[in-house]
C-alpha positions in Angstrom: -73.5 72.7 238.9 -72.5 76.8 238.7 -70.9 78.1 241.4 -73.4 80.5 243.0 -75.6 77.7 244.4 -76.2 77.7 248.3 -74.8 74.7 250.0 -78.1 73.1 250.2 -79.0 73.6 246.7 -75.5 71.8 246.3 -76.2 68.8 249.3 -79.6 67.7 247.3 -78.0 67.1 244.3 -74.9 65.1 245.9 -77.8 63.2 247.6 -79.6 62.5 244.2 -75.9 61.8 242.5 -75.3 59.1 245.8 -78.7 57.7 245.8 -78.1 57.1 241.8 -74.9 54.9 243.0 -76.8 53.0 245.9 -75.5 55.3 248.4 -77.7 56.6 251.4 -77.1 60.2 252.2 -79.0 63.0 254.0 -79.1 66.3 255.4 -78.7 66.8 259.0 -79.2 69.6 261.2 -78.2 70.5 264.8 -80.1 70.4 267.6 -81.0 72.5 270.4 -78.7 71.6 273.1 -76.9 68.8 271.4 -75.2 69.7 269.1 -72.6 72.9 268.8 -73.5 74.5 265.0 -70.5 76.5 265.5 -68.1 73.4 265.8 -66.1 72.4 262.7 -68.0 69.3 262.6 -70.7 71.1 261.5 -69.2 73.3 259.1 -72.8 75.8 259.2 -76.2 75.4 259.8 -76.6 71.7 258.7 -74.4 68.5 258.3 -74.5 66.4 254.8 -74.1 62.7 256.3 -72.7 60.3 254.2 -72.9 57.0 256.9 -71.3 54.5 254.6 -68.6 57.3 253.3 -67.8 58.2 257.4 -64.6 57.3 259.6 -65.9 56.7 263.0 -65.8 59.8 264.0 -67.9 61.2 262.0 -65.9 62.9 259.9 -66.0 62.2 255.8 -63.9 59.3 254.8 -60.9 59.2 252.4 -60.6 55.5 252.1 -64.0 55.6 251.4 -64.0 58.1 249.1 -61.0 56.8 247.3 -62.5 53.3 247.0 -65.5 54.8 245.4 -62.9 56.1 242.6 -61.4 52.8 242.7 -64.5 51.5 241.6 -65.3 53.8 238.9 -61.7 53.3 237.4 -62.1 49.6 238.0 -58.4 49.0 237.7 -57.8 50.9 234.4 -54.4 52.1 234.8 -53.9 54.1 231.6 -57.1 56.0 232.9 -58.0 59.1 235.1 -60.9 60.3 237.4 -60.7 63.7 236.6 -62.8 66.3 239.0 -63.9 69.5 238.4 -67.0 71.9 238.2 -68.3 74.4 235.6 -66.5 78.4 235.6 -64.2 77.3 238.4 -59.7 77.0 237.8 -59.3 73.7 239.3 -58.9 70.3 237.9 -57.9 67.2 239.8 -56.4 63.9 238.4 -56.9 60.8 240.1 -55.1 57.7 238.7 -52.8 54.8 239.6 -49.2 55.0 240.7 -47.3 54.0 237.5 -45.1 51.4 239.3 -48.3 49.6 240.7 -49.5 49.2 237.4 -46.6 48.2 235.6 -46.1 45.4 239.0 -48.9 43.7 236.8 -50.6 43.1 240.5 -53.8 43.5 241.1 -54.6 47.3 241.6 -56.2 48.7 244.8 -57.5 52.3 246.0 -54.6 52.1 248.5 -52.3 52.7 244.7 -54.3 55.9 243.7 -52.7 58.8 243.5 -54.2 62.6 242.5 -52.6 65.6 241.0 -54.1 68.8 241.4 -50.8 70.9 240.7 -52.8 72.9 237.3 -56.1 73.7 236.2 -56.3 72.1 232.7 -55.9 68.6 232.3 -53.7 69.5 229.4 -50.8 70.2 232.5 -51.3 66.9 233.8 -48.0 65.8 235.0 -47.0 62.7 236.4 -44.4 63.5 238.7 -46.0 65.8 240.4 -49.1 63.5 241.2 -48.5 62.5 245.2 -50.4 59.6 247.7 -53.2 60.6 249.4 -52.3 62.2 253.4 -54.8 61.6 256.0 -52.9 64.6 257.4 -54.1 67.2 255.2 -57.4 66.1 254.7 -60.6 66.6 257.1 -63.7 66.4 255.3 -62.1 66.7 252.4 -58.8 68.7 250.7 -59.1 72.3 250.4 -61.4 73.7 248.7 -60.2 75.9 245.3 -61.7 80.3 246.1 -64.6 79.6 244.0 -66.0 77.2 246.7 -65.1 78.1 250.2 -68.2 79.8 250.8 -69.5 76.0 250.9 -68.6 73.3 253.9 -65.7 71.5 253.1 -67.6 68.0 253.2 -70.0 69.5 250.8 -67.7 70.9 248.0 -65.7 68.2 248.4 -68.4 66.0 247.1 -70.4 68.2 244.6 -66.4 68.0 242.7 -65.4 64.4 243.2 -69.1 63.3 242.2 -68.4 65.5 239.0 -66.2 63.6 237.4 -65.3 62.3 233.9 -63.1 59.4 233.1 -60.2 59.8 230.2 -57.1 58.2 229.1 -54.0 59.2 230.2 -50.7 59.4 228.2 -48.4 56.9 229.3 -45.3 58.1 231.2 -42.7 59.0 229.1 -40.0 57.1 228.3 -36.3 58.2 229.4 -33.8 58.6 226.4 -30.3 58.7 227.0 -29.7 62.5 225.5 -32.2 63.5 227.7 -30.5 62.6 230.7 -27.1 64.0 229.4 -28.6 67.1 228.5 -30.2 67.3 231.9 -26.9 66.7 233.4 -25.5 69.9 231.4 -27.6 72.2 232.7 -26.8 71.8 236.1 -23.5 72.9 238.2 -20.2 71.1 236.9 -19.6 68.2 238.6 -23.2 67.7 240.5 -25.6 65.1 238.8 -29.0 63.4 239.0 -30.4 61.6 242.2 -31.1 57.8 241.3 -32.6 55.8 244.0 -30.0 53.2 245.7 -30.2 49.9 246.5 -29.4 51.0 250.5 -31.5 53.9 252.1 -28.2 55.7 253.3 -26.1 54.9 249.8 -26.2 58.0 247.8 -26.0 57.1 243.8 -26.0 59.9 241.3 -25.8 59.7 237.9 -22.8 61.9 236.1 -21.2 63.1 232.6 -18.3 60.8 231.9 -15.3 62.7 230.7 -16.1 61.6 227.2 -19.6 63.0 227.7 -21.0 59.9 228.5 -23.0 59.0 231.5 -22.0 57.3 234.2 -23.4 56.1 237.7 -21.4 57.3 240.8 -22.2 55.3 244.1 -21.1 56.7 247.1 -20.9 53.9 249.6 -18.3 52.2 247.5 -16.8 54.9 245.3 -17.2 52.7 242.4 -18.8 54.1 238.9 -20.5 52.1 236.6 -21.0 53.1 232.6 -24.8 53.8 231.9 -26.2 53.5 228.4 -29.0 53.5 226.5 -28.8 49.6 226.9 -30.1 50.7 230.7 -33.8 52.0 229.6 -35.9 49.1 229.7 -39.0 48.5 227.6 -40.7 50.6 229.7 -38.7 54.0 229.7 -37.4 53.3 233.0 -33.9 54.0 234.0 -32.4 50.5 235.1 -29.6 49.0 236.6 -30.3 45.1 236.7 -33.5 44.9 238.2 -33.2 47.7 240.0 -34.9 50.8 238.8 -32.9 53.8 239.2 -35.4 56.5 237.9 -38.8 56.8 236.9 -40.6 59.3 235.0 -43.3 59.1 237.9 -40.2 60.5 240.0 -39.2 63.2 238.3 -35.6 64.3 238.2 
């Protein structure tokens, strides 16, 4: 689908692309009197409706939309609904918080996550993928330059119904150099954020005086010796059962 098609050119094929999947959809336009074509419901001169995809308001659905990903990556969590159209910079990544899958639980659309901080998949990153906000969406996310001439609802759709699914590489495993070489190349002293046990006990891990690393916990001053013996079989950064970072989380 190039870019320089009209919006309408655009709705028919998202109506052919839903019809294909069972879904009803139609083109809708306002009426003398009624209805306000000026109002952001409208978005222009007509109104693609979606009634299965639509939050009660009328608006376009992201639970709905995010379950029909769901379904496509039926569970797959070393796999990624990838959006994106023909001669435009914009690539989104749709795929499973890490720690859901590795929970072994069954996976839902409520775990999906996108990333949309690149344009190639080849930037794909894990920690910077985020949970979908209700709060920054209304008929969809924002629209990349090459496709703000079209209604949000619209382009929205003609990308997230162009869509291929590809494997992922796993997150990365932690190594203990890694982390001491991370340490170095902040300020003397300061040291890594590791998620606590207690929401208001700050744990950081630190560089030993022998160069080692070691994990400082504020609430009761104590430090603990962390070694390579703390990355589990899944690259995660562990105390116990307690995970203290995760490639997912960044630094």
């Amino acid at each position: 689908m190039p870019t320089n098609k009209s919006a309408a050119q655009y709705a028919q094929e998202i109506i052919e692309k839903l019809a294909a999947e069972g879904v009803s959809a139609f083109i809708e336009k306002p009426q003398d009197g009624k209805d306000n074509p000026d109002d952001d419901f409208w978005e222009g001169e007509f109104i693609l409706r979606v009634p299965a995809w639509e939050a009660k308001d009328g608006s376009l659905s992201r639970s709905a939309v995010y379950e029909f990903i769901h379904s496509k990556l039926a569970g797959r969590g070393d796999a990624g609904y990838v959006v994106g159209l023909p001669g435009i910079s914009y690539c989104d990544v749709y795929c499973y918080y890490p720690l859901s899958v590795e929970s072994g639980e069954q996976l839902l659309s409520s775990d999906l996550q996108v990333w949309g901080a690149g344009s190639k998949l080849e930037q794909f990153d894990w920690s910077e993928a985020v949970e979908g906000d209700d709060s920054a969406w209304w008929n969809g996310w924002d629209l990349p330059t090459e496709l703000e001439h079209l209604p949000k609802r619209v382009g929205t759709l003609a990308l997230v119904l162009s869509y291929t699914i590809v494997p992922l590489p796993a997150p990365a495993p932690f190594t203990e150099q890694e982390l001491i070489d991370k340490i170095k190349t902040l300020k003397v002293g300061s040291g890594l954020f590791c998620h606590s046990t207690a929401p208001n006990d700050r744990w950081t891990l630190r560089l030993s005086e022998s160069g080692g690393l070691e994990l400082h916990k504020a609430g009761d001053q104590s430090v603990t010796p962390i070694t390579a013996a703390n990355i589990d079989d899944k690259g995660r950064l562990v105390l116990g059962d307690h995970i203290l970072k995760h490639r997912c989380w960044g630094y």
